[in-house]
Every structure is written in C-alpha cells, then in structure tokens.
N, C-alpha and C positions, 0 to 999 in steps of 0.2 A: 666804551660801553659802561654804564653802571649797572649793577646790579640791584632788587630789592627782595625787600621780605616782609613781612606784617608780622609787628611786635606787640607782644600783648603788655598794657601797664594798667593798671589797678581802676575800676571805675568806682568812686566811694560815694552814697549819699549819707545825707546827718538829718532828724528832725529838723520841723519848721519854727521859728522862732520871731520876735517880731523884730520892724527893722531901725535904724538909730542913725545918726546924723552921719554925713561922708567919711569928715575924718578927724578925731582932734585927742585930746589927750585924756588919759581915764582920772579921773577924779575922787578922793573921799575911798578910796580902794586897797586892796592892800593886791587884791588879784586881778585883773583885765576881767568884765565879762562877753564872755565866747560869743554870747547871742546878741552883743553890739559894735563889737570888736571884732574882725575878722585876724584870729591867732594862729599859730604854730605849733606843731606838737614835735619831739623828737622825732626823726620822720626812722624809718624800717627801710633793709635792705633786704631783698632776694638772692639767698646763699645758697650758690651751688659747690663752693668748695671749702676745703676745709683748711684754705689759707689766712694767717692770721697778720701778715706784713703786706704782699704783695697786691693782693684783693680785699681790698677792708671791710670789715667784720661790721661795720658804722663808723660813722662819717667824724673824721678829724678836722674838719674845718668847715665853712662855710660854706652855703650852696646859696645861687640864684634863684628868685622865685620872678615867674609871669603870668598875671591874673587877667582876666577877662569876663565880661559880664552881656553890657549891652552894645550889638554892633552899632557901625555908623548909618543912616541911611541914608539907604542906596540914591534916590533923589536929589536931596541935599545934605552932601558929602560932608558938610560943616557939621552936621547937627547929629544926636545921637536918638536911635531911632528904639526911645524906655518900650514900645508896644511889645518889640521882640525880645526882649532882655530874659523875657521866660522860654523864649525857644531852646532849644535841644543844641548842644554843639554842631553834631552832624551839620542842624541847618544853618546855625549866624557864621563857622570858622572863618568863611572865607571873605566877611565881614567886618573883624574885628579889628580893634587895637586893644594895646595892653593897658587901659587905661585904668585898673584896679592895680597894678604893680607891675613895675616896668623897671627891669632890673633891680630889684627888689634885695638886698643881703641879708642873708638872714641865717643867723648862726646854727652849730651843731644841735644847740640844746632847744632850737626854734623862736627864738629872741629877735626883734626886729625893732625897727625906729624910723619911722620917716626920712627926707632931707629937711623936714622943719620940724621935726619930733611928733611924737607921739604916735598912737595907730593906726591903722587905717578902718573904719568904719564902714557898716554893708549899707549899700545904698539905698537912700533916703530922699531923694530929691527929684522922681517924678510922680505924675499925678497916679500909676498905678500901683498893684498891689505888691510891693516888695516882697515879700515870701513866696512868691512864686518866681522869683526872679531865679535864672540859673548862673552859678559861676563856674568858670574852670579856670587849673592853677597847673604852669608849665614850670617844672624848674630842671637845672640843672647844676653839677657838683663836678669839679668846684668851681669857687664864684672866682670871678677878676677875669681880665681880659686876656686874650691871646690861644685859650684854649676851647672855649664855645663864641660861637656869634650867632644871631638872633635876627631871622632874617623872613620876609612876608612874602609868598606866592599869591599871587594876585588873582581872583575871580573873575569874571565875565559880571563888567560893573561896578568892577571895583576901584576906589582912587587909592593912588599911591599911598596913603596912610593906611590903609587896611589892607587885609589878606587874612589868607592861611598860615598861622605862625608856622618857622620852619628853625630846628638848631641844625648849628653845622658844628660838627668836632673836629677840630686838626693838630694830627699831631706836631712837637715842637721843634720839629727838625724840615728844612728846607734845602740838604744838603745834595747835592748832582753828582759827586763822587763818592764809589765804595771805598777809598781810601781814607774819607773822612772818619776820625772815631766820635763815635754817637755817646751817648751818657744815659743810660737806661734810667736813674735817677729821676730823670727830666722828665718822664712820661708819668700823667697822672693817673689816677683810677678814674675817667671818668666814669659818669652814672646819669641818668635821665630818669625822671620822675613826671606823672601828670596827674590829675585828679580832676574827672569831667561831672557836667550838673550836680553842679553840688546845690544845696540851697543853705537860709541861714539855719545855722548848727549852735546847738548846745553845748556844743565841743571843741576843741583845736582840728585845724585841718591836717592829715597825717598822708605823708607821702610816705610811697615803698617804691624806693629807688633801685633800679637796674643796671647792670655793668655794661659797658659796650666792649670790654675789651676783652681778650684772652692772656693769659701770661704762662712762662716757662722756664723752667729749670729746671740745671743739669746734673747728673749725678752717675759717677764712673764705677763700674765693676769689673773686676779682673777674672774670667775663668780659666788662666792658664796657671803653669807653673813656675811663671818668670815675674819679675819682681817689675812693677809699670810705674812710669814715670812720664806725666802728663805735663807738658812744657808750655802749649799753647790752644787755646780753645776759642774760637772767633766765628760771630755768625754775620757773613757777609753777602748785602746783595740790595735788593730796590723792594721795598716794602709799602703797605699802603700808607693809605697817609690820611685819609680824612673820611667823615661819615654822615652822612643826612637824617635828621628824625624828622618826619612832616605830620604836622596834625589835623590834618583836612578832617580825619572821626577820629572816634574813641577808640579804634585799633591803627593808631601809629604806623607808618611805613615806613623804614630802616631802610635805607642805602649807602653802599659802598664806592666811594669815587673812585676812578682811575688814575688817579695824579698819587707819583711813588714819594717816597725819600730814598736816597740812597746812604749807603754808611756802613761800619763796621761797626760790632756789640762786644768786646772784650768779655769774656767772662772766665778770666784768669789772669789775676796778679804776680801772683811769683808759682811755681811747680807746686806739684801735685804728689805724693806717692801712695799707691796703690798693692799691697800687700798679695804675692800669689795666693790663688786662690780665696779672694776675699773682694770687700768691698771700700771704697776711696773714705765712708761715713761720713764724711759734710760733701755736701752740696760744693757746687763746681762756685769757689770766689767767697765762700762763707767767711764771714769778718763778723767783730762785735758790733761793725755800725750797721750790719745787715742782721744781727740778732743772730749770727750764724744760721739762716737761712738760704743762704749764695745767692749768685746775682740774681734776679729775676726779671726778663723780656715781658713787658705789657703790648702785647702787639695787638692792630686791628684786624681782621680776618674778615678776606670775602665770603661771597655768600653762595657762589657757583649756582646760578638758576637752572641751567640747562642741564646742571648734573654731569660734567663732564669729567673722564674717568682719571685725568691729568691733570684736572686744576691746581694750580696753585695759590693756598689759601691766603696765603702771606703776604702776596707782590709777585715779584720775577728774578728769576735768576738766586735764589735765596741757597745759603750754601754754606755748610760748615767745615771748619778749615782746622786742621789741631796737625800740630809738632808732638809727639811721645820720643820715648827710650825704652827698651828694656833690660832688665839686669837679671845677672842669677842670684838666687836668696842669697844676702850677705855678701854681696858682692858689689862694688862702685866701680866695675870696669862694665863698661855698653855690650849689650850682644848685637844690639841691633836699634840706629837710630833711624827714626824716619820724619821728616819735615814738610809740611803745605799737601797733608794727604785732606784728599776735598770729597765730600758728596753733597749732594743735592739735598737740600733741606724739605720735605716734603710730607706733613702731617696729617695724620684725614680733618677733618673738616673740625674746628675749634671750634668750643661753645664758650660764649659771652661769658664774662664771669667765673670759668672757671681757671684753674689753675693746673699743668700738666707737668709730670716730672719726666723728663727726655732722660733716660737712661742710657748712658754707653754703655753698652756690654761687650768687654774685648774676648773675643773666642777663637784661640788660634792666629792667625795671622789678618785679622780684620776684627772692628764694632759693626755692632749690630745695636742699631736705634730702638728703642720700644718708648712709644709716646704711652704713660700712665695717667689720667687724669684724677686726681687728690678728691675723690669724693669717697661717699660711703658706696655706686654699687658702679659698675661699670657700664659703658656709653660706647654701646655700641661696634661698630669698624674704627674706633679713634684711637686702636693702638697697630702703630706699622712696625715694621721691618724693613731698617735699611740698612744697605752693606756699606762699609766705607772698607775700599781695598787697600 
C-alpha cells in the first residue's frame, strides 16, 4: 500500500514583461536581463529546525531545475499546441514536457549555462501573445543522478512524451540484510522545489525548497548514582526507502513507497562515559568531521493515512540495540554489564525537515526514550516514552 498526503510549495507570480528570442547568449551586458532571460535567484528554504549540519540551513550544492510552458497537442502529438501555453497548470500538467529545461543544473548561487552555452530566453516563437504565456519550474536538490529521477504519469490522451511530471527520491541503500552496516553520510538532504504560472518577470525566479526528510540524534543522560558507560548504540531494522512528489496541481501529492532498505546505523565509535548524576554532553558519535554534532539518521517517514495507533513511521521492525556497563564513582571494576539490550524504535509521527534529539535517559535499571524536536516551540504528541529493559 502507499500512502499520501498534499504538500503545500510556494505558488509565485512576477510582473509582465515583454518577450525575446528562445535562447542565446546576452550580449554588450555586464548583467543578464530578467525580462529576456529566464534567470535564477539564490533559491530559500523552509526551516523548521534549528539544525545547522544535518538539515541545511541553504543549499551547498547544486540543484536540478524542470521548466515547462507550452503543452504538446493533444491531436498531433508532434506539434506544440502555443494557443494553450497561457493556460493554468492545473489545466496543460498532464500535457507537458520539459521543454523550457530538462534537467537543467544550476548552481547554489543560481548560475546556469546551457549544453551549448548561454541562457535560455522566454518564448518568442509563436504567433501569439507571449506575456500571457504561463511557465512552471520543478526542481530538485541535489542535482546528479542516482538520488531523484523524473518520471511522466500519463493523461487520458496523452503520448508517451508528455504527462504529469512525477520526482521520485530513493534512498542510497538497496541492502536485504539488517546485518549490513549502512553509512548515514550517504544520505542526502533532499529538498523539492516548484514554482507554478509564472509569467515573464522582471526578476530572477526564486524557489523555496522543502525537505523530505526527517533526521535524529542521540544524546545519553544518567539519573542514577553509578558511573555509565555506553559501549554500543545501533539502530537496526527495514526502513523506508523511497518517495513520490506528483504535480498533476499546484498542491503537490507526496507519497510514501513500501519498498524497505534493510541495515544497521552505527552511531558509536569507540565508548561513551556518562558521569552519575549528569549528562554524556556531546551527542552520541560527535567527532570534528561531524562539527561535534554526532552522527545524525536522515530518515524518510510514512505518513500513516488511516491514523493507526501502532504505526510505524520509519519501516518495520526498526530497533535499537546498545551494549552499556556500569561502575561506582571512581571506580574501573563493573557492577553490572549488560549486552544486545533491544527496544522497539517507535517515534510519533516525524515532520519533514525537522531535526529530533532521541535522548536516553538511564533511570534506575532501564532508558527511557524522550523524542525532542530542535525547534523553537513544541509539536505536539512527538515526544514518547520508551522503556528499554
């Protein structure tokens, strides 16, 4: 079963402007202009939390961009049919191709270049009136392959070159065993971006890009009076794995596959120690290549439609596993070790983009999980309690 949901991404229009030939190079210039050039502006992100490594604050690399103007028509599929090129998204989507930018690279700072150089110019080349023409611009972050693909849900009518553009995100792991160790590193931030009827603008186009992911780390507290020593900390189980954004309108529908990855997430290199009565103070795996922020899980999170009281947001079978010791102050002889102690990993429901600090709290002879989400006010049911015996 998949699940969905209806995402909301930015609808922007710009003044009308008039219009300049397809595509070619600016000339005599020291600036590109906006109203002949179709440009880029540093694009904005939607911050829900107040991570500064794990969920990026703006964009360190390149995103993909996918333009669209005039669909095909419907009649004769060969030809592009300028009469509706001023229609509404809602009405051409499921008619389109990407033929204003189709996989498009275009850097952090919004900087772009054809495959034969120069820009690309707003369209100029049918008999009607180009300023009424509408465009919309799909992208996503980051660009290269392997992590978005770009793919057309087809209309009633439609030929094979046209549809409803559709991304698909997956993540980089295709592994069938929880034995495998996974690499948290590997997983990017992705983000999706759109921008519907636009017309020609005076300005750069500016995307505010959205996260698809949720991310988490760990961080250990001691409330006893015995000294803790944290040995191994591992989060194992079958996770999701991949996500659908479809743009049939201008409110997006987000879906969640059922196809897992399975694997293990290390998130502890060498021991821990935990002070009675105090706190572990770096995050579980903090290193200077991590900024000492410890490791951090970018996971995709279902969407539970049916609201069922048991969901599991993550995948299945999802489970954290930690080796500890403990000692009396000042002391290097064990009172009490214990190995492969497991609970059920079980979060309430994760928001996009944000960032959650999974506290262990050891209180007597068990932790106790408290999901904290790193924003300014708090969300809701999304901090639990879990026992680990």
């Amino acid at each position: 079963m998949k699940t969905t949901s209806k995402i909301l991404l930015p609808l922007l229009t710009a003044p009308l402007l008039l219009a300049a030939s397809c595509s070619d190079e600016p000339s005599g210039q020291t600036s590109p202009d906006p109203g002949r050039y179709i440009l880029f502006a540093p694009p904005a992100l939607t911050l829900q939390s107040n991570s500064s490594r794990s969920l990026e604050r703006s964009l360190s690399g390149d995103f993909t961009v996918y333009g669209y103007c005039a669909p095909q028509d419907i009649k004769d599929k060969e030809n592009i049919s300028w009469s509706n090129a001023a229609a509404s998204w809602n009405d051409k989507s499921g008619f389109v191709t990407p033929r204003v930018f189709s996989e498009q690279r275009v850097s952090a700072e919004g900087k772009y270049a054809l495959a034969g150089g120069g820009l690309r110019a707003w369209e100029s080349q049918s008999p009607y009136d180009e300023k009424d023409f509408k465009y919309s611009f799909i992208a996503h972050y980051p660009a290269g392959e392997g992590v978005f693909s770009m793919n057309r849900k087809m209309a009633d009518g439609a030929a094979a070159s046209m549809g409803v553009p559709e991304l698909t995100f997956t993540m980089p792991f295709s592994y069938a065993s929880p034995l495998e160790m996974l690499d948290a590193d590997l997983v990017p931030d992705a983000m999706v971006a759109a921008v519907f009827d636009l017309q020609k603008s005076g300005t750069a186009v500016k995307f505010r890009f959205g996260h698809l992911l949720s991310s988490f780390r760990f961080m250990v507290n001691n409330y006893t009076n015995l000294r803790l020593e944290i040995k191994r900390v591992e989060l194992i189980g079958s996770f999701y794995r991949s996500a659908k954004v479809n743009f049939k309108t201008t409110t997006p529908e987000h879906s969640v596959g059922t196809d897992m990855y399975s694997g293990t997430y290390s998130l502890l290199d060498e021991s821990q120690f935990v002070p009675a009565q105090g706190s572990a103070g770096d995050y579980l795996g903090a290193s200077e290549a991590n900024n000492n922020e410890g490791v951090t899980l970018k996971l995709l999170a279902g969407l539970n439609p049916d609201k069922l009281p048991d969901y599991d947001y993550l995948g299945s079978g999802i489970k954290l596993v930690m080796d500890y010791t403990l000692y009396e102050p000042g002391s290097t002889e064990p009172v009490h070790e214990y190995t492969n102690v497991t609970t059920n990993f079980l979060p309430g429901q994760p928001k996009a983009g944000v960032r959650y600090t999974v506290n262990l709290n050891y209180l007597g002879n068990e932790f106790v999980l408290v999901f904290l989400p790193e924003t300014d006010v708090w969300e809701g049911d999304e901090d639990n309690d879990i026992i680990i015996n």
